[in-house]
N, C-alpha and C positions, 0 to 999 in steps of 0.2 A: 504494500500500500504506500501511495505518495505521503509525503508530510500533511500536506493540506487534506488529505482525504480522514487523516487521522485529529483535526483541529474539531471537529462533530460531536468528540465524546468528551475532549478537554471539561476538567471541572472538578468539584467538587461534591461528593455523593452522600446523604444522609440515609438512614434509615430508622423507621419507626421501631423496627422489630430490635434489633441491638445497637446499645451506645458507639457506636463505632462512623467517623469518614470515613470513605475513600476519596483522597485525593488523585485523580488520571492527569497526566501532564505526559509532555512525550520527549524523546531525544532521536532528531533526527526521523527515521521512520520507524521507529518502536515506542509501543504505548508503556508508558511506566504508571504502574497502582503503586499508591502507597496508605497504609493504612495509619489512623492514629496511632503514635508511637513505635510506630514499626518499621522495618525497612523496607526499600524501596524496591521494587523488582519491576522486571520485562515482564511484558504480555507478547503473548507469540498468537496471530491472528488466524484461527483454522475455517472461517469463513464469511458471510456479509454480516456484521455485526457481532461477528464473533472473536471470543478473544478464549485463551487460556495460559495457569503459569500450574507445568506439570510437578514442579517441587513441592507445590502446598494441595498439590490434588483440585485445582480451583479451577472453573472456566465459569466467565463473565459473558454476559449477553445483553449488549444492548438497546435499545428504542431509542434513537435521536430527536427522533417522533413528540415522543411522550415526555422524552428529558429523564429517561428510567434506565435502569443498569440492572442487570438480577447477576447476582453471587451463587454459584451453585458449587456447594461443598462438605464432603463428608453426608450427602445423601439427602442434602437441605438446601431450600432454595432461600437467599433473601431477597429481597428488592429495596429498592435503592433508589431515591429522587436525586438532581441535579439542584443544590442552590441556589 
C-alpha cells in the first residue's frame, strides 16, 4: 500500500468495552499500532482494510467508513471508534 492510501486509518482509537487507545500512525508505508503504555509495533496489511501483527496473535479491521477499527484477539472481538 502507498503512504497516502494508509493516511485513512491514521488516529487515535477509543473503546467502550476496555480502558485502553490505540494510537495508528505510520512510517513510510507501514501502519504502526501502539497501545497505551505499550510498545509500538508494525501492522502487516493481509487485505482491503485489513491489517495484522502475528506476535501478539492480533488482526485489526477497519471501516474508514464508520471511523471504526475492530481488534480481534485471543478469540475476542473489540471495537474501536476514531476520536
Amino acid at each position: 500500500m502507498t503512504s497516502e492510501e494508509l493516511d485513512k486509518y491514521l488516529g487515535v482509537y477509543v473503546s467502550k468495552q476496555i480502558p485502553l487507545k490505540i494510537t495508528i500512525t505510520k512510517n513510510a508505508n507501514t501502519l504502526i499500532a501502539q497501545g497505551t503504555g505499550q510498545p509500538a509495533f508494525p501492522l502487516e496489511a493481509t487485505g482491503k482494510d485489513k491489517f495484522k501483527f502475528d506476535k501478539a496473535g492480533a488482526k485489526f479491521g477497519f471501516n474508514p467508513t464508520d471511523k471504526t477499527m475492530i481488534l480481534f484477539q485471543g478469540g475476542g472481538q473489540i471495537e474501536f471508534t476514531k476520536e
